[in-house]
N, CA, C and O of each residue as an XYZ file, in Angstrom:
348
protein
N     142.108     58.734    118.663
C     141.640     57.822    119.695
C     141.092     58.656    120.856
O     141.388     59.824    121.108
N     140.347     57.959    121.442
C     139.171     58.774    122.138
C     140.119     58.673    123.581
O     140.837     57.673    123.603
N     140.225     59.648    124.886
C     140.414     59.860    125.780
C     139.942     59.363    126.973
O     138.719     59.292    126.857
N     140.288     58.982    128.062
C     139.608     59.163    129.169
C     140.315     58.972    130.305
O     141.318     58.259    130.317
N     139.807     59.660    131.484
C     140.474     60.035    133.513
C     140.643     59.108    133.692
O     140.214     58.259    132.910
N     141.309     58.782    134.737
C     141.696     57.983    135.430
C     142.001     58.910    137.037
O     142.785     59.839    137.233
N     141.154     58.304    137.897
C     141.598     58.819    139.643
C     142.395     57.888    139.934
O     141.972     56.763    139.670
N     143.926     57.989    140.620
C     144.685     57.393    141.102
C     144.575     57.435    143.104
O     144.500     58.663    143.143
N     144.551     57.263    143.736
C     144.644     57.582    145.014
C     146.205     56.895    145.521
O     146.386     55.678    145.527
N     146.903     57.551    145.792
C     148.097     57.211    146.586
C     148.646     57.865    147.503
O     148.047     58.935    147.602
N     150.019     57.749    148.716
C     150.142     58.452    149.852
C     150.896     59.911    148.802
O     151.343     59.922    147.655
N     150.768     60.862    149.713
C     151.574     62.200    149.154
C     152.849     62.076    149.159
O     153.278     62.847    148.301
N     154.189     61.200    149.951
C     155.056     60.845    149.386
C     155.484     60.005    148.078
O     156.391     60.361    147.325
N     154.787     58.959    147.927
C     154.813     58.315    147.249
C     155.094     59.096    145.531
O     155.944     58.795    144.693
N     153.670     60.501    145.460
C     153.312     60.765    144.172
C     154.249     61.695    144.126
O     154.453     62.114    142.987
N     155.041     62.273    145.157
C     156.297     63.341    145.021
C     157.230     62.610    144.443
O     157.843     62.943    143.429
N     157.373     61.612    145.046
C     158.839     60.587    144.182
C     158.498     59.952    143.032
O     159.272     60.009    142.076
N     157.506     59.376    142.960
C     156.988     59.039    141.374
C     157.314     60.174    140.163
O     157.929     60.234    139.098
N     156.536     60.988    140.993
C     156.869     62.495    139.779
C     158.527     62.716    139.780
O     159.222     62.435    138.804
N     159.022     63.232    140.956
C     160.463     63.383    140.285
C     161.039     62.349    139.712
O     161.943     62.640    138.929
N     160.765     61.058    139.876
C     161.489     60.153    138.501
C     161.206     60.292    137.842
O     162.109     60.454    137.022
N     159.884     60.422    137.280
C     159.051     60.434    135.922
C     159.698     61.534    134.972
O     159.799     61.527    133.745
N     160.120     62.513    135.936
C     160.405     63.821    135.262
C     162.070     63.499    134.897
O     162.382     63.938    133.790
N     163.115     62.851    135.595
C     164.172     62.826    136.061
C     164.415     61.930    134.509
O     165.401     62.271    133.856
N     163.664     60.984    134.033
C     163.906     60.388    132.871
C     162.673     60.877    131.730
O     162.140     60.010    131.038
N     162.300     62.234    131.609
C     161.603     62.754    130.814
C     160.470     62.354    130.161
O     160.299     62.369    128.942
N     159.423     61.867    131.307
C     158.335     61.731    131.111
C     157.402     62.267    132.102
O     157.797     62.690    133.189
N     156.150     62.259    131.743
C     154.992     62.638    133.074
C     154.945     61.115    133.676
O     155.502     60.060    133.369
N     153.837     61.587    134.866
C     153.139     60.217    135.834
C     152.153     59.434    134.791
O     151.877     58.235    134.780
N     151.674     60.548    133.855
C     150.352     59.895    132.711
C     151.514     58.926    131.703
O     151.529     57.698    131.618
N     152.293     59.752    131.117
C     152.564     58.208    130.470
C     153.110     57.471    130.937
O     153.069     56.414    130.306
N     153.944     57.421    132.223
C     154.357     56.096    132.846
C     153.255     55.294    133.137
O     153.259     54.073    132.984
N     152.272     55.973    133.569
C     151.183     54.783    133.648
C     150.659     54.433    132.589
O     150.262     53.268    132.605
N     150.404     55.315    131.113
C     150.307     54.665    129.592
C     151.245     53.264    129.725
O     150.860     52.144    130.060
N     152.653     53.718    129.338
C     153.125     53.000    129.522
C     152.897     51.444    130.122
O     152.821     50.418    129.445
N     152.816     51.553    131.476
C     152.392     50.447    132.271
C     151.468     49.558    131.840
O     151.598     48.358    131.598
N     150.347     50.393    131.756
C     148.971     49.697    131.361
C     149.247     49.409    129.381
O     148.398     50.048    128.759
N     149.508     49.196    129.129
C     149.568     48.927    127.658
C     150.426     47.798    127.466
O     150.070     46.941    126.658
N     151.744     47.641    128.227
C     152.397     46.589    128.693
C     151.619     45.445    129.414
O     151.629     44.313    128.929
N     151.034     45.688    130.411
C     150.000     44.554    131.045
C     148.727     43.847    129.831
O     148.225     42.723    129.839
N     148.479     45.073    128.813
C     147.901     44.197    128.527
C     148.290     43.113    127.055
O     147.712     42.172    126.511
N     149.716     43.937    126.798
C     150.121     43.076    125.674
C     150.879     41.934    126.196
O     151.180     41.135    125.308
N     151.384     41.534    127.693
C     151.884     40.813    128.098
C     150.679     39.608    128.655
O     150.797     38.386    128.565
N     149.501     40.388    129.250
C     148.351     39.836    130.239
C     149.032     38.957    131.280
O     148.987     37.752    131.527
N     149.762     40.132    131.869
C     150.400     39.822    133.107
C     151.392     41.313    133.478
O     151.978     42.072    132.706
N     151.258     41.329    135.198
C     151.845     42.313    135.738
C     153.560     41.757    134.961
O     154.090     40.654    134.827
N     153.987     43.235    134.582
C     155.221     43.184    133.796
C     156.789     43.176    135.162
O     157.942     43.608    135.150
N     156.356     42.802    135.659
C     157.261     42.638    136.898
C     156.452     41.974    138.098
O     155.279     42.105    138.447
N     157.882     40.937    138.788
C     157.299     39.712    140.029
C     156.757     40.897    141.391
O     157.450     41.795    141.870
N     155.623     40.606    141.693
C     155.202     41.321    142.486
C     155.068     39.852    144.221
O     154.545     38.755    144.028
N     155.577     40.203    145.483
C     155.967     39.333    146.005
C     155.837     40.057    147.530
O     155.858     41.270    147.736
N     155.692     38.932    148.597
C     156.099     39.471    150.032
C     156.862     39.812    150.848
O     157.090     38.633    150.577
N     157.485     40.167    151.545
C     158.822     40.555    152.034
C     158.931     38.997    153.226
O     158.317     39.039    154.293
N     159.453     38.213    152.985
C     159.727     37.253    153.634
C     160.153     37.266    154.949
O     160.348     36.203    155.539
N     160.335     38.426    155.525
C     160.347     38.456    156.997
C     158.827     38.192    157.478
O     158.684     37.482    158.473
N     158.128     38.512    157.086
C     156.792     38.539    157.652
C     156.160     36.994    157.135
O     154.956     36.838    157.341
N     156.766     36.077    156.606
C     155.931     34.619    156.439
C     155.454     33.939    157.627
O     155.719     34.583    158.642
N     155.026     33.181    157.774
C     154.288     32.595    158.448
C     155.236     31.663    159.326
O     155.178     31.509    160.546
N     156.085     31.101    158.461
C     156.963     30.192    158.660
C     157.970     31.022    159.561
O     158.586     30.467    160.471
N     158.106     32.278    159.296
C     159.300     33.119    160.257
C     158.647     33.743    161.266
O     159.207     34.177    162.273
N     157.263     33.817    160.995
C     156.502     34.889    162.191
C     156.200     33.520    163.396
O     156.013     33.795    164.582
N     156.192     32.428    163.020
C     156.308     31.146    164.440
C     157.184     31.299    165.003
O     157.248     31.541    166.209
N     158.448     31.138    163.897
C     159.947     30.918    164.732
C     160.395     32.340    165.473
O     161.038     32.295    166.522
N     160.184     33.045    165.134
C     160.101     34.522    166.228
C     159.172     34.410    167.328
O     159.655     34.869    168.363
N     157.836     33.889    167.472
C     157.133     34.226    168.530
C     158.068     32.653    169.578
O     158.401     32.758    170.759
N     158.208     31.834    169.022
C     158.177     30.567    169.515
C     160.020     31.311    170.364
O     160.192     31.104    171.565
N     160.961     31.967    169.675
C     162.064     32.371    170.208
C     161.667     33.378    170.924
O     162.570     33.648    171.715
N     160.384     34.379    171.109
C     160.363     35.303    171.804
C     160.004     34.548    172.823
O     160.328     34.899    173.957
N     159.391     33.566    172.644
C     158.867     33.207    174.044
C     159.987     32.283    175.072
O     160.066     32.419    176.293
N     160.559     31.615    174.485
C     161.853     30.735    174.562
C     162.793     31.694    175.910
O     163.227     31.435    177.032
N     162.748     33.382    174.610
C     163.680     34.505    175.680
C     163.399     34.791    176.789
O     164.141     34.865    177.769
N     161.926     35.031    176.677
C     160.718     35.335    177.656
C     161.236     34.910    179.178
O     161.415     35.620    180.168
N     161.444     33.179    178.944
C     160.873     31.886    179.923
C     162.390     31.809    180.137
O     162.565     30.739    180.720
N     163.866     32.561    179.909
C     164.477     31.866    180.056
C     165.503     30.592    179.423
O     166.642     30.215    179.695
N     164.705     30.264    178.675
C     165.077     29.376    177.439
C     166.354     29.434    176.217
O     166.599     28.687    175.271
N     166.812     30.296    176.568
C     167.082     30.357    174.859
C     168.995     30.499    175.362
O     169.494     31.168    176.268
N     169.654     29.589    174.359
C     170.966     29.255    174.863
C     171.838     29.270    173.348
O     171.187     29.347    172.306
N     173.005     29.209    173.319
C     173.869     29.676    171.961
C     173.147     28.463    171.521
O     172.303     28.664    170.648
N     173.375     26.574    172.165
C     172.781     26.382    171.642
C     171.639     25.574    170.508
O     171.529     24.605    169.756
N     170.879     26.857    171.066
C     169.644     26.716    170.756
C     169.333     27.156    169.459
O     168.472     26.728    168.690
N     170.350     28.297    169.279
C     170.194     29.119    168.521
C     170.778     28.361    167.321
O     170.051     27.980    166.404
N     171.668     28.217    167.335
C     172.278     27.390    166.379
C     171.783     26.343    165.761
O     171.797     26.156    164.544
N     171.290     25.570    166.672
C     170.625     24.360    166.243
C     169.408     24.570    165.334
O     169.145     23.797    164.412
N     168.582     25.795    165.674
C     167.971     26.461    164.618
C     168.012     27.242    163.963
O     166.971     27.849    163.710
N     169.159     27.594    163.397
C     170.127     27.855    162.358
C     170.346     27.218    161.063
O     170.452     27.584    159.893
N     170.381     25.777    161.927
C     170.697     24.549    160.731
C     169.411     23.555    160.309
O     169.486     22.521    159.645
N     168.055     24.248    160.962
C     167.599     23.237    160.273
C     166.727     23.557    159.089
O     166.266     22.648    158.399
């Protein structure tokens, strides 16, 4: 079967720790990514939930500015806090 490169671009920590796992369970970075990619496509789907860190939703980034501002002005009492706690 015929060969071919692949350019990866990633941070320089990142490819230091990739490699020592890779190595740590006796493989290179090339076939973990064989690996990977051969899985995606016998699955035709990323082989693991890929997702947001839920601090940063939308729904939590209101209720933070709306409590920063609350602190800001004065506002903000046990409660307050509580009460949006529970809802």
């Amino acid at each position: 079967m015929a060969q071919t490169n692949i350019n990866i671009r990633m941070e320089e920590n990142l490819k230091r720790e990739f490699d020592t796992f890779c190595s740590a369970v006796g493989m290179t970075m090339t076939t973990a990514f064989c690996i990977f990619a051969k899985k995606v496509v016998m699955e035709q789907k990323i082989p693991f939930e890929i997702s947001t860190d839920p601090f940063y939703s939308e729904t939590n980034m209101k209720r933070l500015e709306k409590a920063m501002k609350e602190a800001n002005e004065g506002k903000v009492t046990r409660h307050n806090l509580l009460k949006e706690e529970n809802e």
